[in-house]
N, C-alpha and C positions, 0 to 999 in steps of 0.2 A: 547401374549399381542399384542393390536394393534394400528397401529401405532400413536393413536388419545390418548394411553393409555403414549405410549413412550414419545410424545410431553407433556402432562400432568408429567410424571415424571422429563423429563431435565426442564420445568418452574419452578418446585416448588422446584425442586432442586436450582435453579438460584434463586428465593426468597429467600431460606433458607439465602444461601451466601449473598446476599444483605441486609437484613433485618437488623436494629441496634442492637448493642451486645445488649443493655438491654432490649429487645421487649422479654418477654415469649413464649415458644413454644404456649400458648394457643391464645395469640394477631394475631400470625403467622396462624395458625389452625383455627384461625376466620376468617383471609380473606382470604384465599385458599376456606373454604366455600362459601365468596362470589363471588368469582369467580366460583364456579360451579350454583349460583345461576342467576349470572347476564342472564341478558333476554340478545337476539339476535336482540341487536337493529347494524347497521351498526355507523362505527365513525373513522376519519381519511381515508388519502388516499388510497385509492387500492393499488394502483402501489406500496407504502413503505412497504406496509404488506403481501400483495401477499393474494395469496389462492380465497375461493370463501365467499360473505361478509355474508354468515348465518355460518360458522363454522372458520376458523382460523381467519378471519377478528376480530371476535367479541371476541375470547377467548385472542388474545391479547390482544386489548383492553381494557378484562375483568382483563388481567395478570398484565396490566400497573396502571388501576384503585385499584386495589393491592400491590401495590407498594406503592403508593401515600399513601393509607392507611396504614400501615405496618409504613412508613416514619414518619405519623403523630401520630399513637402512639405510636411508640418510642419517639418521639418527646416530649409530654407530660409524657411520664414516666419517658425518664431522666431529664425534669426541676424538678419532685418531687425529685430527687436526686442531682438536683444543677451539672449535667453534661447538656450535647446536644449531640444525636445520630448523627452520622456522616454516608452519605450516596456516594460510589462510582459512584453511576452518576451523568457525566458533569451537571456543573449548570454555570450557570453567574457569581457568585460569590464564585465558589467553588475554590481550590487548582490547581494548575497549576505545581504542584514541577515536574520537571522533573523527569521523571523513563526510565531509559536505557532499552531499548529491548532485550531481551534475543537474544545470536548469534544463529540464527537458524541452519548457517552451522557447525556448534558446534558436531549436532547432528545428521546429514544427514548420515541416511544408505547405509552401501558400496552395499547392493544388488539393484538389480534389481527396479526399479520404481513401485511399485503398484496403482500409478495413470496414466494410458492411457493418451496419448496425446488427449486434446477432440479439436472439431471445434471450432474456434473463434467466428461464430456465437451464443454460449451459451453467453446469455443478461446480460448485465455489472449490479452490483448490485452497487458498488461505487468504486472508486479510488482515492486513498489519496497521492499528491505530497506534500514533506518535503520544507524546502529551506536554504543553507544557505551563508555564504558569495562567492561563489563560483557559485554559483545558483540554480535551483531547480533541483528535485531528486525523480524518483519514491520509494514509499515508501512499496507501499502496493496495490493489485488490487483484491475485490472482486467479483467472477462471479454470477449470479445466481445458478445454477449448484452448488453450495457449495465451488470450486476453489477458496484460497487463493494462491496470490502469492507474493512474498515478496523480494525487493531487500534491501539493505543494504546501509547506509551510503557510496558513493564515497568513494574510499582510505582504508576501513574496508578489503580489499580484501575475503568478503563474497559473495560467486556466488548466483543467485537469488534461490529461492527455491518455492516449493509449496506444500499445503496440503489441504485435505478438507473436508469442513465441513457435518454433519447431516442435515435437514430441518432444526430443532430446534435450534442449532448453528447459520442458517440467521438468522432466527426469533428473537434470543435475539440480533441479530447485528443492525437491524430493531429498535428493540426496543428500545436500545441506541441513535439509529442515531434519530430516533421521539423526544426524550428525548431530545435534544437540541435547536428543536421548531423552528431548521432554516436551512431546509433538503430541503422547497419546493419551495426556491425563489433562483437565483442570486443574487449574492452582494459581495462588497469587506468592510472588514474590514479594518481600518489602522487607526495609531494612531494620533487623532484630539490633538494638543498643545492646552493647559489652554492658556485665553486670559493670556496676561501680561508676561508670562513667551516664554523665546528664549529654546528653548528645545534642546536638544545633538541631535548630527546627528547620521544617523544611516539610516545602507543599506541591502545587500546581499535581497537576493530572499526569497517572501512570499509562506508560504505553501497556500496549495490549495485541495481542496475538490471537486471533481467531483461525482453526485447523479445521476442514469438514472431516466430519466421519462417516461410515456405512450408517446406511438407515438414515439418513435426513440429521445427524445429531451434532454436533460442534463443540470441539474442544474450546477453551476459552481461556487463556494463560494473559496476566496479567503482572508487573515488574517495576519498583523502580528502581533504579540503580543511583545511589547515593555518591556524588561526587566527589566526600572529602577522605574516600578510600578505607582503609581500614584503622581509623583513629578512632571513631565511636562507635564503629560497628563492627558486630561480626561478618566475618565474609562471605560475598554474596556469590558465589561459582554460577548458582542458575542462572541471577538476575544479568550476569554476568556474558554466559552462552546467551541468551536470550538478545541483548546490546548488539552482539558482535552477529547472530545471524541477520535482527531488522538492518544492520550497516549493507549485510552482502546484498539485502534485498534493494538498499538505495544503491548501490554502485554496480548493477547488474551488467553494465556496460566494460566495467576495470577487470571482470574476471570470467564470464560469458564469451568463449568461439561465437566467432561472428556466423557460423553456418549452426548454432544453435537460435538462432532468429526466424524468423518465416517470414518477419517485418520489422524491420530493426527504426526504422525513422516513424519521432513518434509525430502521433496529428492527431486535431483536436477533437475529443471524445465527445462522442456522439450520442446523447440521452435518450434514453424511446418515454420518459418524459420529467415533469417539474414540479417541483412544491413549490406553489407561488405561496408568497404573505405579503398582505399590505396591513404596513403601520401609521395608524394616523396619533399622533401628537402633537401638543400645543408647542409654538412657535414662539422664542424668546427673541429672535433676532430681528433685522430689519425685513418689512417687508422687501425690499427688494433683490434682497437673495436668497428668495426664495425659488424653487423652480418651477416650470411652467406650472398652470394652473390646471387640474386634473381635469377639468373641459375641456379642454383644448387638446383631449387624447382619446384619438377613434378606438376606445375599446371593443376589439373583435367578439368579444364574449358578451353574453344576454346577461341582464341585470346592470350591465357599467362596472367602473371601479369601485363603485359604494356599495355594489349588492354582489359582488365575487365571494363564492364558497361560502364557509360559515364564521360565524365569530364566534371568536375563541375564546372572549373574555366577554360578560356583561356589563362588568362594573371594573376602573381602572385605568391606567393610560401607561404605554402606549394603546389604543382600542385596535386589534388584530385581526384581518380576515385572514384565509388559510383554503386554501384548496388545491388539487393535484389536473395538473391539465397533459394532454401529451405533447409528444415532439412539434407536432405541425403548429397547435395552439400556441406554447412555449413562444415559438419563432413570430408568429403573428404578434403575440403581444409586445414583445422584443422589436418588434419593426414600426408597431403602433407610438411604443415610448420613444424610440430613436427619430422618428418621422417629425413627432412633437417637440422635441429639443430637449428632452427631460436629462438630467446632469448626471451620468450614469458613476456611483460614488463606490464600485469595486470592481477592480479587473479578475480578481478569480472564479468567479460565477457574475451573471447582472443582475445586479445590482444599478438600481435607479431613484432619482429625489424630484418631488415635485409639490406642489402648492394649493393651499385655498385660504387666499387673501382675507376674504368676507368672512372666516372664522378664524383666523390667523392659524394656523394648523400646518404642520409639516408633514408630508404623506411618502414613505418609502415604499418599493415595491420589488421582492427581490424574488429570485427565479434561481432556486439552487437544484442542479441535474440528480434526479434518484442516481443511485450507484445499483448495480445488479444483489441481487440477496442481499436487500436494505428496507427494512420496512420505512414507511417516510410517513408517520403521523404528523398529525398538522399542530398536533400538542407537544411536539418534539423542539427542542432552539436549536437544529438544525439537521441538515444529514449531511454535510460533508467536513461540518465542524463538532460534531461531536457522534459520539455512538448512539 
Protein backbone atom coordinates (compact mmCIF):
# COMPACT_ATOMS: atom_id res chain seq x y z
CA UNK A 1 0.00 0.00 0.00
CA UNK A 2 1.33 3.44 -0.60
CA UNK A 3 1.69 5.89 1.31
CA UNK A 4 -0.76 8.31 -0.65
CA UNK A 5 -3.08 4.97 -0.08
CA UNK A 6 -2.35 4.99 3.97
CA UNK A 7 -3.07 8.85 4.19
CA UNK A 8 -6.43 8.20 2.26
CA UNK A 9 -7.36 5.45 4.75
CA UNK A 10 -6.52 7.45 8.29
CA UNK A 11 -8.77 10.66 6.60
CA UNK A 12 -11.69 8.60 5.79
CA UNK A 13 -11.17 6.86 8.84
CA UNK A 14 -11.21 10.30 10.79
CA UNK A 15 -14.54 11.24 8.73
CA UNK A 16 -16.13 8.06 9.61
CA UNK A 17 -15.59 9.28 13.36
CA UNK A 18 -16.55 12.65 12.82
CA UNK A 19 -19.48 12.55 10.59
CA UNK A 20 -23.13 12.89 12.49
CA UNK A 21 -24.66 9.73 14.02
CA UNK A 22 -27.52 10.11 11.77
CA UNK A 23 -25.59 10.84 8.26
CA UNK A 24 -26.11 7.06 6.21
CA UNK A 25 -23.09 5.27 5.26
CA UNK A 26 -24.28 6.29 1.69
CA UNK A 27 -24.24 10.46 2.53
CA UNK A 28 -20.60 9.50 3.87
CA UNK A 29 -19.65 7.41 0.53
CA UNK A 30 -21.00 10.27 -1.27
CA UNK A 31 -18.53 12.61 -0.17
CA UNK A 32 -15.45 10.49 0.14
CA UNK A 33 -16.30 10.50 -3.63
CA UNK A 34 -16.05 13.84 -3.77
CA UNK A 35 -13.15 14.20 -2.47
CA UNK A 36 -11.48 11.97 -4.99
CA UNK A 37 -13.18 14.03 -7.50
CA UNK A 38 -12.33 17.35 -6.52
CA UNK A 39 -9.96 18.99 -9.06
CA UNK A 40 -6.36 20.19 -7.81
CA UNK A 41 -7.14 23.59 -7.44
CA UNK A 42 -4.65 25.20 -4.59
CA UNK A 43 -6.70 26.83 -1.10
CA UNK A 44 -5.51 27.92 2.22
CA UNK A 45 -1.94 28.51 3.54
CA UNK A 46 1.20 26.35 2.74
CA UNK A 47 2.79 26.68 5.76
CA UNK A 48 -0.62 25.17 7.93
CA UNK A 49 -0.84 22.20 5.54
CA UNK A 50 2.42 21.43 4.51
CA UNK A 51 3.29 19.07 1.59
CA UNK A 52 3.52 20.36 -2.18
CA UNK A 53 0.16 22.37 -3.27
CA UNK A 54 -0.84 19.80 -6.37
CA UNK A 55 -1.11 16.64 -3.95
CA UNK A 56 -1.57 16.89 -0.02
CA UNK A 57 -2.20 20.66 -0.25
CA UNK A 58 -5.41 20.07 -2.28
CA UNK A 59 -6.58 16.66 -0.80
CA UNK A 60 -6.94 18.27 2.48
CA UNK A 61 -8.69 20.75 1.37
CA UNK A 62 -10.67 18.31 -0.54
CA UNK A 63 -10.91 16.25 3.12
CA UNK A 64 -12.10 19.58 4.81
CA UNK A 65 -14.71 20.51 2.02
CA UNK A 66 -15.92 17.00 3.10
CA UNK A 67 -16.57 17.56 6.13
CA UNK A 68 -18.59 20.72 5.72
CA UNK A 69 -20.62 18.41 3.46
CA UNK A 70 -21.00 15.32 5.63
CA UNK A 71 -21.82 18.40 8.45
CA UNK A 72 -24.71 19.75 6.26
CA UNK A 73 -26.42 16.68 5.59
CA UNK A 74 -26.54 15.36 8.63
CA UNK A 75 -27.77 18.61 9.44
CA UNK A 76 -30.78 18.39 7.21
CA UNK A 77 -31.54 14.74 7.89
CA UNK A 78 -31.81 15.22 11.59
CA UNK A 79 -34.07 18.42 11.32
CA UNK A 80 -36.50 15.78 9.37
CA UNK A 81 -36.18 13.93 12.72
CA UNK A 82 -36.57 16.96 14.99
CA UNK A 83 -32.91 16.29 16.36
CA UNK A 84 -29.40 18.48 15.17
CA UNK A 85 -26.31 16.47 14.43
CA UNK A 86 -23.75 17.50 16.53
CA UNK A 87 -20.20 18.05 15.26
CA UNK A 88 -16.54 17.69 17.35
CA UNK A 89 -14.95 20.42 15.78
CA UNK A 90 -14.23 23.68 17.61
CA UNK A 91 -16.77 26.20 16.56
CA UNK A 92 -17.57 29.71 18.04
CA UNK A 93 -20.41 28.75 19.43
CA UNK A 94 -19.81 25.17 20.11
CA UNK A 95 -19.33 23.49 23.98
CA UNK A 96 -16.54 24.31 25.93
CA UNK A 97 -17.34 21.68 28.89
CA UNK A 98 -14.29 20.77 30.13
CA UNK A 99 -12.70 17.21 29.58
CA UNK A 100 -9.67 16.14 31.80
CA UNK A 101 -6.73 14.82 29.88
CA UNK A 102 -5.95 11.45 30.19
CA UNK A 103 -2.51 10.99 32.81
CA UNK A 104 -0.32 10.18 30.10
CA UNK A 105 2.37 9.15 32.80
CA UNK A 106 -0.35 6.61 33.86
CA UNK A 107 0.87 4.73 31.09
CA UNK A 108 4.66 5.27 30.23
CA UNK A 109 6.64 2.19 29.48
CA UNK A 110 9.20 0.82 31.91
CA UNK A 111 11.54 -0.05 28.83
CA UNK A 112 13.71 1.45 26.97
CA UNK A 113 12.55 4.90 24.87
CA UNK A 114 11.66 3.91 21.21
CA UNK A 115 11.79 7.53 20.28
CA UNK A 116 15.56 8.89 19.80
CA UNK A 117 16.28 11.84 21.15
CA UNK A 118 15.91 14.20 17.69
CA UNK A 119 17.67 17.83 17.03
CA UNK A 120 15.79 20.81 18.23
CA UNK A 121 16.03 22.07 15.09
CA UNK A 122 12.96 19.87 13.82
CA UNK A 123 10.33 22.99 12.87
CA UNK A 124 7.74 23.77 15.59
CA UNK A 125 4.38 22.91 14.32
CA UNK A 126 2.39 24.61 17.41
CA UNK A 127 2.61 24.95 21.06
CA UNK A 128 -0.24 25.19 23.37
CA UNK A 129 0.42 27.19 27.07
CA UNK A 130 -2.57 26.42 29.81
CA UNK A 131 -2.82 29.25 32.51
CA UNK A 132 -4.10 29.16 35.71
CA UNK A 133 -4.23 31.07 39.04
CA UNK A 134 -0.65 30.40 39.69
CA UNK A 135 0.38 31.24 36.09
CA UNK A 136 0.98 29.77 32.78
CA UNK A 137 2.09 26.25 32.12
CA UNK A 138 3.39 24.34 29.10
CA UNK A 139 0.83 22.20 28.07
CA UNK A 140 1.62 20.55 24.94
CA UNK A 141 4.42 21.10 22.03
CA UNK A 142 3.87 19.84 18.65
CA UNK A 143 6.97 19.36 16.30
CA UNK A 144 6.78 18.97 12.64
CA UNK A 145 8.71 15.70 12.75
CA UNK A 146 5.41 14.26 14.38
CA UNK A 147 6.97 14.87 18.20
CA UNK A 148 4.34 15.40 20.72
CA UNK A 149 5.32 16.51 23.90
CA UNK A 150 3.18 16.91 26.76
CA UNK A 151 3.70 18.32 30.41
CA UNK A 152 1.07 18.14 32.91
CA UNK A 153 -0.68 20.46 35.25
CA UNK A 154 2.01 21.99 37.97
CA UNK A 155 1.44 19.94 41.20
CA UNK A 156 -0.07 16.63 39.16
CA UNK A 157 3.40 15.23 39.87
CA UNK A 158 3.32 13.86 36.00
CA UNK A 159 6.95 14.09 34.40
CA UNK A 160 6.60 15.38 30.88
CA UNK A 161 6.32 12.83 28.30
CA UNK A 162 6.42 12.25 24.37
CA UNK A 163 5.05 10.42 21.45
CA UNK A 164 4.69 10.59 17.98
CA UNK A 165 2.71 11.04 15.38
CA UNK A 166 2.20 9.56 11.50
CA UNK A 167 2.08 12.37 8.66
CA UNK A 168 -1.55 11.83 8.70
CA UNK A 169 -1.92 12.47 12.60
CA UNK A 170 -0.37 16.39 11.58
CA UNK A 171 -2.45 16.55 8.89
CA UNK A 172 -5.74 15.98 10.92
CA UNK A 173 -3.97 18.42 13.65
CA UNK A 174 -3.66 21.03 10.77
CA UNK A 175 -6.94 20.38 9.98
CA UNK A 176 -8.35 21.23 13.41
CA UNK A 177 -6.30 24.07 14.01
CA UNK A 178 -7.64 25.63 10.07
CA UNK A 179 -11.09 24.74 11.57
CA UNK A 180 -10.94 27.49 13.96
CA UNK A 181 -10.26 30.13 11.26
CA UNK A 182 -7.73 32.04 13.65
CA UNK A 183 -4.33 30.18 13.18
CA UNK A 184 -2.99 33.08 10.90
CA UNK A 185 -2.96 36.23 12.80
CA UNK A 186 -1.90 37.58 16.47
CA UNK A 187 -4.35 38.54 18.88
CA UNK A 188 -5.52 38.47 22.27
CA UNK A 189 -8.77 37.49 23.38
CA UNK A 190 -10.22 38.62 26.82
CA UNK A 191 -13.41 39.28 28.17
CA UNK A 192 -15.04 42.81 26.88
CA UNK A 193 -17.93 43.73 30.06
CA UNK A 194 -21.68 44.47 28.67
CA UNK A 195 -21.90 48.37 28.80
CA UNK A 196 -23.96 48.99 32.26
CA UNK A 197 -23.13 46.06 34.05
CA UNK A 198 -19.75 46.10 36.96
CA UNK A 199 -18.57 42.51 36.03
CA UNK A 200 -16.68 39.98 38.83
CA UNK A 201 -13.09 40.32 39.00
CA UNK A 202 -11.17 37.66 37.86
CA UNK A 203 -7.41 36.92 37.23
CA UNK A 204 -4.64 34.00 37.08
CA UNK A 205 -2.82 33.66 33.64
CA UNK A 206 -4.29 33.32 30.08
CA UNK A 207 -3.74 30.37 27.98
CA UNK A 208 -1.93 30.83 24.89
CA UNK A 209 -1.49 29.42 21.42
CA UNK A 210 1.76 29.63 19.68
CA UNK A 211 1.33 28.60 15.52
CA UNK A 212 4.99 28.73 13.35
CA UNK A 213 4.95 30.47 10.15
CA UNK A 214 7.09 30.60 6.91
CA UNK A 215 10.15 32.58 7.48
CA UNK A 216 11.04 31.53 11.02
CA UNK A 217 7.85 33.90 12.46
CA UNK A 218 5.17 32.72 15.06
CA UNK A 219 1.62 33.53 15.38
CA UNK A 220 0.92 34.14 19.06
CA UNK A 221 -3.03 34.04 20.13
CA UNK A 222 -3.62 34.46 23.40
CA UNK A 223 -7.49 33.96 25.40
CA UNK A 224 -9.26 33.84 28.48
CA UNK A 225 -12.38 32.43 28.62
CA UNK A 226 -14.47 33.74 31.45
CA UNK A 227 -16.51 31.22 33.25
CA UNK A 228 -19.77 32.89 34.37
CA UNK A 229 -20.81 32.81 30.51
CA UNK A 230 -22.60 35.55 29.25
CA UNK A 231 -23.94 37.65 32.43
CA UNK A 232 -21.33 40.27 32.38
CA UNK A 233 -19.83 39.89 29.33
CA UNK A 234 -20.11 39.93 25.78
CA UNK A 235 -19.65 36.79 24.03
CA UNK A 236 -16.52 35.36 23.47
CA UNK A 237 -16.98 32.93 19.93
CA UNK A 238 -13.03 33.26 19.58
CA UNK A 239 -12.02 32.67 23.07
CA UNK A 240 -14.47 30.14 22.75
CA UNK A 241 -13.01 28.09 19.31
CA UNK A 242 -9.78 28.68 20.79
CA UNK A 243 -10.97 26.34 24.50
CA UNK A 244 -12.45 23.77 22.39
CA UNK A 245 -9.42 23.20 19.95
CA UNK A 246 -6.58 23.23 23.29
CA UNK A 247 -9.35 20.40 24.76
CA UNK A 248 -8.91 18.31 21.14
CA UNK A 249 -5.26 18.91 21.76
CA UNK A 250 -5.46 17.26 25.44
CA UNK A 251 -7.69 14.39 24.44
CA UNK A 252 -5.81 13.34 21.15
CA UNK A 253 -6.30 9.87 22.04
CA UNK A 254 -10.69 10.26 22.23
CA UNK A 255 -10.75 11.31 18.57
CA UNK A 256 -7.23 10.21 16.70
CA UNK A 257 -7.37 6.60 14.45
CA UNK A 258 -4.96 4.71 16.07
CA UNK A 259 -2.91 4.21 12.56
CA UNK A 260 -2.71 8.06 12.74
CA UNK A 261 0.09 7.33 15.48
CA UNK A 262 3.80 6.24 14.47
CA UNK A 263 4.08 5.79 18.33
CA UNK A 264 0.98 5.96 20.25
CA UNK A 265 2.62 4.79 23.93
CA UNK A 266 3.97 7.74 25.63
CA UNK A 267 7.75 7.46 27.57
CA UNK A 268 9.51 9.62 29.16
CA UNK A 269 10.87 12.54 27.39
CA UNK A 270 14.14 12.79 26.81
CA UNK A 271 16.02 16.41 27.09
CA UNK A 272 19.33 17.12 25.01
CA UNK A 273 19.60 19.33 28.07
CA UNK A 274 18.80 21.42 31.58
CA UNK A 275 18.50 24.73 33.47
CA UNK A 276 19.79 23.98 36.55
CA UNK A 277 19.21 26.65 39.60
CA UNK A 278 20.48 26.41 42.96
CA UNK A 279 18.57 28.45 45.72
CA UNK A 280 20.23 29.14 48.94
CA UNK A 281 18.05 30.63 51.75
CA UNK A 282 17.94 31.13 55.34
CA UNK A 283 16.63 28.25 57.23
CA UNK A 284 13.65 28.74 59.85
CA UNK A 285 13.20 25.28 60.86
CA UNK A 286 14.89 22.74 62.79
CA UNK A 287 18.03 21.66 61.95
CA UNK A 288 17.27 18.31 61.58
CA UNK A 289 15.13 18.42 58.68
CA UNK A 290 17.19 19.66 56.88
CA UNK A 291 18.70 17.67 54.02
CA UNK A 292 21.86 16.22 53.44
CA UNK A 293 24.64 18.58 53.80
CA UNK A 294 25.80 19.99 50.34
CA UNK A 295 29.44 18.23 51.29
CA UNK A 296 28.44 15.41 51.38
CA UNK A 297 27.42 15.61 47.37
CA UNK A 298 30.18 14.56 44.63
CA UNK A 299 29.41 17.39 42.53
CA UNK A 300 30.46 16.17 38.94
CA UNK A 301 31.04 19.71 37.74
CA UNK A 302 34.33 22.08 38.38
CA UNK A 303 33.67 24.83 40.71
CA UNK A 304 31.09 22.57 43.42
CA UNK A 305 27.74 23.50 44.25
CA UNK A 306 28.79 27.09 45.41
CA UNK A 307 30.58 28.03 42.34
CA UNK A 308 27.79 26.51 39.47
CA UNK A 309 27.01 28.91 36.63
CA UNK A 310 26.40 32.40 37.58
CA UNK A 311 24.55 34.35 40.09
CA UNK A 312 21.71 35.84 39.25
CA UNK A 313 21.13 38.03 42.00
CA UNK A 314 23.99 40.15 44.05
CA UNK A 315 22.01 41.47 46.78
CA UNK A 316 18.63 39.46 48.17
CA UNK A 317 17.61 36.05 49.28
CA UNK A 318 16.76 33.52 47.91
CA UNK A 319 20.75 34.04 46.66
CA UNK A 320 20.42 32.02 42.98
CA UNK A 321 22.99 30.32 40.77
CA UNK A 322 21.60 29.50 37.11
CA UNK A 323 23.20 27.73 34.45
CA UNK A 324 22.42 25.35 31.39
CA UNK A 325 24.20 21.94 31.41
CA UNK A 326 23.40 18.98 28.89
CA UNK A 327 21.72 15.70 28.86
CA UNK A 328 24.87 13.65 30.06
CA UNK A 329 25.81 16.40 32.83
CA UNK A 330 21.94 16.74 33.78
CA UNK A 331 22.03 12.91 34.64
CA UNK A 332 25.37 12.97 36.58
CA UNK A 333 24.26 15.61 38.80
CA UNK A 334 20.78 13.68 39.21
CA UNK A 335 22.88 10.68 40.25
CA UNK A 336 25.33 12.65 42.42
CA UNK A 337 22.15 14.14 44.52
CA UNK A 338 20.21 10.80 44.53
CA UNK A 339 23.62 8.77 45.56
CA UNK A 340 23.71 11.57 48.63
CA UNK A 341 20.29 11.06 49.91
CA UNK A 342 19.17 14.58 49.00
CA UNK A 343 15.07 14.73 49.51
CA UNK A 344 13.96 15.09 45.94
CA UNK A 345 10.80 17.69 46.65
CA UNK A 346 8.95 17.41 42.97
CA UNK A 347 7.99 14.69 40.72
CA UNK A 348 7.47 16.64 37.57
CA UNK A 349 11.01 17.64 36.75
CA UNK A 350 13.95 17.12 39.91
CA UNK A 351 13.74 18.76 41.98
CA UNK A 352 15.94 18.23 45.04
CA UNK A 353 16.50 19.78 49.10
CA UNK A 354 19.56 19.87 50.87
CA UNK A 355 21.49 21.63 53.87
CA UNK A 356 24.28 23.76 55.55
CA UNK A 357 23.96 23.45 59.22
CA UNK A 358 26.96 25.78 59.97
CA UNK A 359 24.91 28.74 58.35
CA UNK A 360 21.69 27.33 58.86
CA UNK A 361 20.61 27.89 55.07
CA UNK A 362 18.24 25.80 53.01
CA UNK A 363 19.85 24.85 49.54
CA UNK A 364 17.41 23.64 46.60
CA UNK A 365 18.60 22.45 43.28
CA UNK A 366 16.35 22.02 40.48
CA UNK A 367 16.93 20.64 36.94
CA UNK A 368 14.00 21.65 34.63
CA UNK A 369 14.39 19.71 30.82
CA UNK A 370 14.64 22.81 28.01
CA UNK A 371 11.62 22.04 25.63
CA UNK A 372 12.63 22.14 21.85
CA UNK A 373 12.05 26.22 20.31
CA UNK A 374 12.41 27.36 24.03
CA UNK A 375 14.76 29.80 24.89
CA UNK A 376 15.77 28.92 28.68
CA UNK A 377 17.40 32.16 30.28
CA UNK A 378 18.55 31.66 33.47
CA UNK A 379 16.84 35.06 34.36
CA UNK A 380 13.58 33.25 33.46
CA UNK A 381 11.19 31.43 36.76
CA UNK A 382 11.07 28.77 34.70
CA UNK A 383 10.73 26.92 31.34
CA UNK A 384 8.13 24.59 31.78
CA UNK A 385 6.11 26.72 34.17
CA UNK A 386 5.94 29.61 32.50
CA UNK A 387 6.51 31.15 28.92
Amino acid sequence: MSRNDDFDHVIASWLRRQAPPQAPDRVLNAALGRVASVSQKRSGPRRLFGGNPVTMLTRVAAVAAAVAFVAFIGLQLSNLNGTVGSSQSPSPSGSTEATSSPSPSSSVSPSASSIAPQPTDAPLLLRLWLGNEAGAYHAMTVLEDGRVITTADPGSANAPVERRLAAAGIQLIRIELAATGLADRSADYFPIAKPGVEPPPYGGAPAKLEVAEDGGGTVVITWFLHNSGNAYFEPQPEAEALEAFGQRLLTLDEWLPADAWAESNPVPYAPEAYVVRIETQAWGGSLDDLGPETSSVSWPLAGGIDGFGDLMNETGEPSVRCGVVDANQGSEIIDALVAAGATQTDLTYPAFALGKRASVELVTIDLEPILPHTDAPCASPGNLLAP
